[in-house]
C-alpha positions in Angstrom: 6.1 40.2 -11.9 4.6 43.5 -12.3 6.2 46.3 -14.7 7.2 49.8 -13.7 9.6 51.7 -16.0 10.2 48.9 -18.1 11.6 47.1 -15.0 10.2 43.9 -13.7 9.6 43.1 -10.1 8.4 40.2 -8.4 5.4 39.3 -6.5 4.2 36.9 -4.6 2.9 34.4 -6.8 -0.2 33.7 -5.5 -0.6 37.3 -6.6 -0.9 36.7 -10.3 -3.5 38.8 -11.5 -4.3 40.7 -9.0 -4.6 44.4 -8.5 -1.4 46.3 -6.5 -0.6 49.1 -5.6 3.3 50.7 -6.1 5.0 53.0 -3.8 8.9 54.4 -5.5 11.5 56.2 -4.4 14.8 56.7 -6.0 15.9 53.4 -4.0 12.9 51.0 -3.7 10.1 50.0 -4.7 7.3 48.7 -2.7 4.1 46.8 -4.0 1.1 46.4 -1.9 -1.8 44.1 -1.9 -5.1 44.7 0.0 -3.2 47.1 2.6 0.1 45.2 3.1 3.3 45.4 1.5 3.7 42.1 -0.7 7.0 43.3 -2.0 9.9 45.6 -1.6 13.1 45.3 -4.2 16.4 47.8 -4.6 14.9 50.2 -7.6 16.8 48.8 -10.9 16.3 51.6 -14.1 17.6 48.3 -16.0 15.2 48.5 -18.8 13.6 44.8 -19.6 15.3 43.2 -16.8 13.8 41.4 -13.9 14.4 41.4 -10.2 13.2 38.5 -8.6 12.6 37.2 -4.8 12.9 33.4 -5.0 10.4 33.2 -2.2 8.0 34.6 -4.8 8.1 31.7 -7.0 5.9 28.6 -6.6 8.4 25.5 -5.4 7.7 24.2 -8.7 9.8 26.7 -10.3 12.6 26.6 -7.1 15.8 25.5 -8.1 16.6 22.8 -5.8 
């Protein structure tokens, strides 16, 4: 996940790490890696919580 106003936002995992970029609107948010948009979530302004795309998570952590 990466933070922006103390909300949390997934990533692709094999992202950990790495530098991205963050593009907001009153609506969404959109991280980018190296040019391409990794991520986009519904903007939350739920302070501490976490949104998270299952598809971001290794299968180790998928529930089955």
């Amino acid at each position: 996940h990466i933070e922006f106003d103390k909300h949390y936002y997934s990533v692709p995992h094999h992202l950990i790490k790495e530098q991205v970029e963050v593009q907001v609107s009153s609506t969404f948010v959109s991280i980018y890696a190296y040019g391409n948009r990794v991520s986009y979530h519904p903007r939350s302004y739920a302070q501490g919580a976490h949104s998270t795309l299952t598809e971001h998570m290794p299968d180790s952590h998928r529930a089955i």
